[in-house]
C-alpha positions in Angstrom: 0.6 27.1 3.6 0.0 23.8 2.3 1.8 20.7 3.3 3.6 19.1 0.6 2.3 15.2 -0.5 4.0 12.5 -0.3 6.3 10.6 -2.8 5.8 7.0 -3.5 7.5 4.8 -5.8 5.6 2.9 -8.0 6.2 -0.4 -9.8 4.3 -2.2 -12.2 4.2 -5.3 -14.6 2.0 -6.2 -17.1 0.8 -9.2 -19.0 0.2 -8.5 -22.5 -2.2 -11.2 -24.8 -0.4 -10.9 -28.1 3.3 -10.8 -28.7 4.3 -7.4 -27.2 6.0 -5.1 -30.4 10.4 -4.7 -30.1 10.1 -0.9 -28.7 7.8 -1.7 -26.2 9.9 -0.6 -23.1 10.5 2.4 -25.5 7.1 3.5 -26.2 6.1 2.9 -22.2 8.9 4.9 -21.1 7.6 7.6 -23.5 4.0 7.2 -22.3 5.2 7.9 -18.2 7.6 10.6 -19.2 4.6 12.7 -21.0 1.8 11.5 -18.5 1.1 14.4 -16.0 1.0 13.3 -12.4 4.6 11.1 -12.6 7.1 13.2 -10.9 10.0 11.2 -12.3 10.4 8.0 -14.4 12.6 5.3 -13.5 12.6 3.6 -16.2 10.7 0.5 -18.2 11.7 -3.0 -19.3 9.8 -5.9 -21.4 10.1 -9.4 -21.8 9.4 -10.3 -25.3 9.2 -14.0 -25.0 7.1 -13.8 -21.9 5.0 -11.1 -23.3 5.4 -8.8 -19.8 6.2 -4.9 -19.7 7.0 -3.9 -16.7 7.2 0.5 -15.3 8.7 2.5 -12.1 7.8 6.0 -11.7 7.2 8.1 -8.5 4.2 10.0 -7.5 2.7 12.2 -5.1 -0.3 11.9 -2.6 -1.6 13.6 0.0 -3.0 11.0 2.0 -1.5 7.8 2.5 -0.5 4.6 0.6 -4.1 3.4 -0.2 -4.2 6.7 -2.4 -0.6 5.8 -4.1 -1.4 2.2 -5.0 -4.9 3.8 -6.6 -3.4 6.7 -8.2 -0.4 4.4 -9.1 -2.5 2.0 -10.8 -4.4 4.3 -12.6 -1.4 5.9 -14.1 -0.1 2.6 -15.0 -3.1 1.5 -17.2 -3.5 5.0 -18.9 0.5 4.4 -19.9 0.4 1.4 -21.1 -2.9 2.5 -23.0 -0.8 5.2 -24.7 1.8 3.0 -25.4 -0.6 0.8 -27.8 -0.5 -1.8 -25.2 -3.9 -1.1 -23.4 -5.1 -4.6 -23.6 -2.1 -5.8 -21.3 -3.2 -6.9 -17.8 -2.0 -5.4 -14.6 -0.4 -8.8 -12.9 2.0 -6.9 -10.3 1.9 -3.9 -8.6 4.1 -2.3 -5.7 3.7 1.1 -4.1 6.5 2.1 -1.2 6.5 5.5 0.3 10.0 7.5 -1.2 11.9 8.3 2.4 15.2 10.5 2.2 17.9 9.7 4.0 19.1 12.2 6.9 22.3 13.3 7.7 
């Protein structure tokens, strides 16, 4: 039987170079909710006068947190690309591994 991956949380801003459109957190959301590999989406936020977008979802790996910041980034640029903001820069991203609570 294989051993089940692990789940890591993964946050992400993003810098976009022109001003970034009013459903922006909207469309990103979308993008992670219907990108297969995201197990769950926490949400998305933007910053309109600061031109940022920023993501939390949760993934899974099998090896270790090296693979999650990879895999994480990864899924981060192929959301924003299919939110019509592919031309946004990755400025900040955070990868923790998802530990339940025992007891």
């Amino acid at each position: 039987m294989e051993s089940p991956g692990n789940q890591y949380v993964t946050r992400f801003s993003a810098l976009a170079a022109d001003v970034l459109p009013d459903d922006a957190s909207d469309r990103l959301r979308s993008a992670l909710e219907a990108l297969p590999g995201t197990a769950a989406v926490h949400g998305a936020t933007h910053d309109h006068g600061a031109r940022t977008v920023s993501g939390e979802f949760l993934i899974e790996v099998e090896q270790g947190i090296a693979a999650a910041a990879r895999d994480g980034s990864r899924f981060a640029k192929e959301a924003l690309k299919t939110a019509g903001m592919g031309d946004a820069q990755l400025v900040e991203l955070w990868v923790a591994l998802r530990v339940e609570a025992t007891g």
